[in-house]
KETORDO-401474 format. One record per atom (N, C-alpha, C, O): residue in one letter; atom name; residue number from 0; x, y, z. Coordinates in nm, 4 decimals. Layout:
N
['A','CA',NUM,[X,Y,Z]],
...
***
This chain:
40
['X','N',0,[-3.4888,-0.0060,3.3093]],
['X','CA',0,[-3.5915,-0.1014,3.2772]],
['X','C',0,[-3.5421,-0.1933,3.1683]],
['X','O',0,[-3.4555,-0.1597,3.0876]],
['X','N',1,[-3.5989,-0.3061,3.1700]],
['X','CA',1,[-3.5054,-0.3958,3.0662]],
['X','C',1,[-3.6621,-0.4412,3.0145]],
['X','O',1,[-3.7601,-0.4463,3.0888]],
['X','N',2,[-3.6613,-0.4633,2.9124]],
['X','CA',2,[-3.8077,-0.5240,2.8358]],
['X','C',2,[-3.8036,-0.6103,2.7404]],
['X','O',2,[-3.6811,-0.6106,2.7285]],
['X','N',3,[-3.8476,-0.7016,2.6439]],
['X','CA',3,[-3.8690,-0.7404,2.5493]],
['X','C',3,[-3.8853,-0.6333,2.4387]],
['X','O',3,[-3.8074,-0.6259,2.3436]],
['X','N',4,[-4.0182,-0.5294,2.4608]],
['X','CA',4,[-4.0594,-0.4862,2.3324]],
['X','C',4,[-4.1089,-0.3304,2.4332]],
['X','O',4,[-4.1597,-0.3125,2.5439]],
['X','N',5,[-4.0634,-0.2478,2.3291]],
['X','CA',5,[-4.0896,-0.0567,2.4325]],
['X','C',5,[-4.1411,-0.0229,2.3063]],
['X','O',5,[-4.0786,-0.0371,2.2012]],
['X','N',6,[-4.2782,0.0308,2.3185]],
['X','CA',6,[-4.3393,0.1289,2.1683]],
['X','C',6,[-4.3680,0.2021,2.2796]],
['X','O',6,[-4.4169,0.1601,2.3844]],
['X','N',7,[-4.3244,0.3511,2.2431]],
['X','CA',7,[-4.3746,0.4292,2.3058]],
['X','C',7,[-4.5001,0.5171,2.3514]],
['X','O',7,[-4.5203,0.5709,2.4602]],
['X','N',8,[-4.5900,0.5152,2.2185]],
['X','CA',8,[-4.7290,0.5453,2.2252]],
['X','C',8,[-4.8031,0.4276,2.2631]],
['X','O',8,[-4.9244,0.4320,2.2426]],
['X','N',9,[-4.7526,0.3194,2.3161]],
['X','CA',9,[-4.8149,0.2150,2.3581]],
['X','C',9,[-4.8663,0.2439,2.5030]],
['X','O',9,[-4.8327,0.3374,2.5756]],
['X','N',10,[-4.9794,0.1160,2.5367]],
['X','CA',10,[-5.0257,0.1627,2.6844]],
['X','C',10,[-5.0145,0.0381,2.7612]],
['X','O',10,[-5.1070,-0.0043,2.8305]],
['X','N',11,[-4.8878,-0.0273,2.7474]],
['X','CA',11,[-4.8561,-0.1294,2.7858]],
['X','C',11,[-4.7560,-0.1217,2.9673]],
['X','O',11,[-4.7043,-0.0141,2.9973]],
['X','N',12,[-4.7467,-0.2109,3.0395]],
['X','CA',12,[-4.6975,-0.1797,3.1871]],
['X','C',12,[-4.5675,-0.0823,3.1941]],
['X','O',12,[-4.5522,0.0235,3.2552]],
['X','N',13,[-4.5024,-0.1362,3.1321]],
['X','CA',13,[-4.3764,-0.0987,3.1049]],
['X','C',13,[-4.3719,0.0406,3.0867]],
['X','O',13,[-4.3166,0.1093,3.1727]],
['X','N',14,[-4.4342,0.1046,2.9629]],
['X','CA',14,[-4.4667,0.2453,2.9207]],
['X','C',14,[-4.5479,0.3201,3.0553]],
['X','O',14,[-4.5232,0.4370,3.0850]],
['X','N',15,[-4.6409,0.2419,3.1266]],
['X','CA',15,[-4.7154,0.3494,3.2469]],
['X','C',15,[-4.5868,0.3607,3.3450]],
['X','O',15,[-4.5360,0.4622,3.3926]],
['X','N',16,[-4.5456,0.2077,3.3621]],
['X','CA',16,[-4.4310,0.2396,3.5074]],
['X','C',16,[-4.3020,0.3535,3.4666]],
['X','O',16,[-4.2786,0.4459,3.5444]],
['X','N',17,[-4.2340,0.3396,3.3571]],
['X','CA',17,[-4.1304,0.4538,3.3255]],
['X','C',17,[-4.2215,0.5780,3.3499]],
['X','O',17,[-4.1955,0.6530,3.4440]],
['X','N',18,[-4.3562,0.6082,3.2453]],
['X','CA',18,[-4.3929,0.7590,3.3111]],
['X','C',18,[-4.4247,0.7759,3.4414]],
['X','O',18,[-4.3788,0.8868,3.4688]],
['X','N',19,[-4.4802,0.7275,3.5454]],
['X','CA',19,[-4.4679,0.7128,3.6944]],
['X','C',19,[-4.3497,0.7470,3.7802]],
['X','O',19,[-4.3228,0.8230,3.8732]],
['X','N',20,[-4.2979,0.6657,3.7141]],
['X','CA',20,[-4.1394,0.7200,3.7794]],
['X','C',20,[-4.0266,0.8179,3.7320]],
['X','O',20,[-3.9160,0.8482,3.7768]],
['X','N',21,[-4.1021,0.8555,3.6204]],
['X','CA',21,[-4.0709,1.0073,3.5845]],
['X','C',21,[-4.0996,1.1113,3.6924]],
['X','O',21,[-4.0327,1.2043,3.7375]],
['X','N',22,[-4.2127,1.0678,3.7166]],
['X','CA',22,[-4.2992,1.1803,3.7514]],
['X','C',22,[-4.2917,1.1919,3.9117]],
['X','O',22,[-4.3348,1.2849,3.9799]],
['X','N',23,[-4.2083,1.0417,3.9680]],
['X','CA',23,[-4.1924,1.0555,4.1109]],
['X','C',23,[-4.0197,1.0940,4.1049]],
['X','O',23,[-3.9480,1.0397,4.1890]],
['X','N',24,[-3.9391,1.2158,3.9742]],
['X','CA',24,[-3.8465,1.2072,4.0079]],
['X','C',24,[-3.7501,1.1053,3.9749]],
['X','O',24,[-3.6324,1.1352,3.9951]],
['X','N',25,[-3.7786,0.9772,3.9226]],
['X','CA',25,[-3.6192,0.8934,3.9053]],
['X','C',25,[-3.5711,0.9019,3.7803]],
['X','O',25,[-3.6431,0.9695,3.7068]],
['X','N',26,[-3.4743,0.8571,3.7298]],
['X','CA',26,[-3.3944,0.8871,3.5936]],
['X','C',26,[-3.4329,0.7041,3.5505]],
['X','O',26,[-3.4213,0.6102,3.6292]],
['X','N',27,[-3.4703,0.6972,3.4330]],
['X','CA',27,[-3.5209,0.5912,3.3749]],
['X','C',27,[-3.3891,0.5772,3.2605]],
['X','O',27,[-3.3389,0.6687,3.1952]],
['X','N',28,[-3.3540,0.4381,3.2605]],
['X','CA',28,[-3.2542,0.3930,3.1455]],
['X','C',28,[-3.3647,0.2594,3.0612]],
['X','O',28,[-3.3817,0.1608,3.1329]],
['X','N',29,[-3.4200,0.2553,2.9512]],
['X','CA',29,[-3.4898,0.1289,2.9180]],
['X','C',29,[-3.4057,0.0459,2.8039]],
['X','O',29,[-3.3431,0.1003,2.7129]],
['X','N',30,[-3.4153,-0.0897,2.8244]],
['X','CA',30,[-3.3138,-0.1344,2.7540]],
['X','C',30,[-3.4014,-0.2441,2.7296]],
['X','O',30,[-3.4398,-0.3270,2.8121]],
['X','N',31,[-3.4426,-0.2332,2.5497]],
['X','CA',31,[-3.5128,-0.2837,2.5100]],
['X','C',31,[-3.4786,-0.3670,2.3995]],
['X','O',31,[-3.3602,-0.3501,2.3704]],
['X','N',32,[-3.5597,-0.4857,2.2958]],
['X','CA',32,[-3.5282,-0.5345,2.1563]],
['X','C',32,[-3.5202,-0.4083,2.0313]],
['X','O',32,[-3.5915,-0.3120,2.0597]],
['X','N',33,[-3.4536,-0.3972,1.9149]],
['X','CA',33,[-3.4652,-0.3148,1.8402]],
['X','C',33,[-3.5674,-0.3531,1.7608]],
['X','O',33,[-3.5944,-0.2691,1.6750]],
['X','N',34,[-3.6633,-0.4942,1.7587]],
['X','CA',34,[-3.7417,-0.5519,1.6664]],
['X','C',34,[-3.8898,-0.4999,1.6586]],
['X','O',34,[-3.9094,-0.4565,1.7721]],
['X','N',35,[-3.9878,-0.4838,1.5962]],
['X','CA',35,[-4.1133,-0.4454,1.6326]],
['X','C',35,[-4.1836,-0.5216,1.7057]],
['X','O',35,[-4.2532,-0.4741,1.7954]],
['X','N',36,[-4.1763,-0.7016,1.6716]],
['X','CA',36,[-4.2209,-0.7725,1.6734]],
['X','C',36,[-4.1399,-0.8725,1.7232]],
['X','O',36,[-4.0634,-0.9168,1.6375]],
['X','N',37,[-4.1296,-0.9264,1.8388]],
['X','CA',37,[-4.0554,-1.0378,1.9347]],
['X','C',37,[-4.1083,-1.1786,1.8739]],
['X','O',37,[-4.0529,-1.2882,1.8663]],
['X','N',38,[-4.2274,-1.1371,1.8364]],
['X','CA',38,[-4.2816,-1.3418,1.8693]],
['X','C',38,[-4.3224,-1.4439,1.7161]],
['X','O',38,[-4.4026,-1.5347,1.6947]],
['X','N',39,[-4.2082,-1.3629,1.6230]],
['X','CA',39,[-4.1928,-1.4265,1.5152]],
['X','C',39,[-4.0696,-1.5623,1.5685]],
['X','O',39,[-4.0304,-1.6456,1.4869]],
***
């Protein structure tokens, strides 16, 4: 998965689709910003 911004206790698309596809079995790589905040 490639993203802008991954918080993990977040309930954002990104965070439901990786657990989904945990859960159907696939191996998830997410490759994300190290920043908290993108839209400074």
């Amino acid at each position: 998965m490639l993203c802008d911004l991954y918080i993990e206790d977040a309930e954002y698309q990104e965070n439901l689709m990786t657990k989904y596809y945990k859960k159907l079995g696939h191996e998830i790589i997410i490759i994300a910003s190290l920043f908290d905040f993108v839209c400074r």
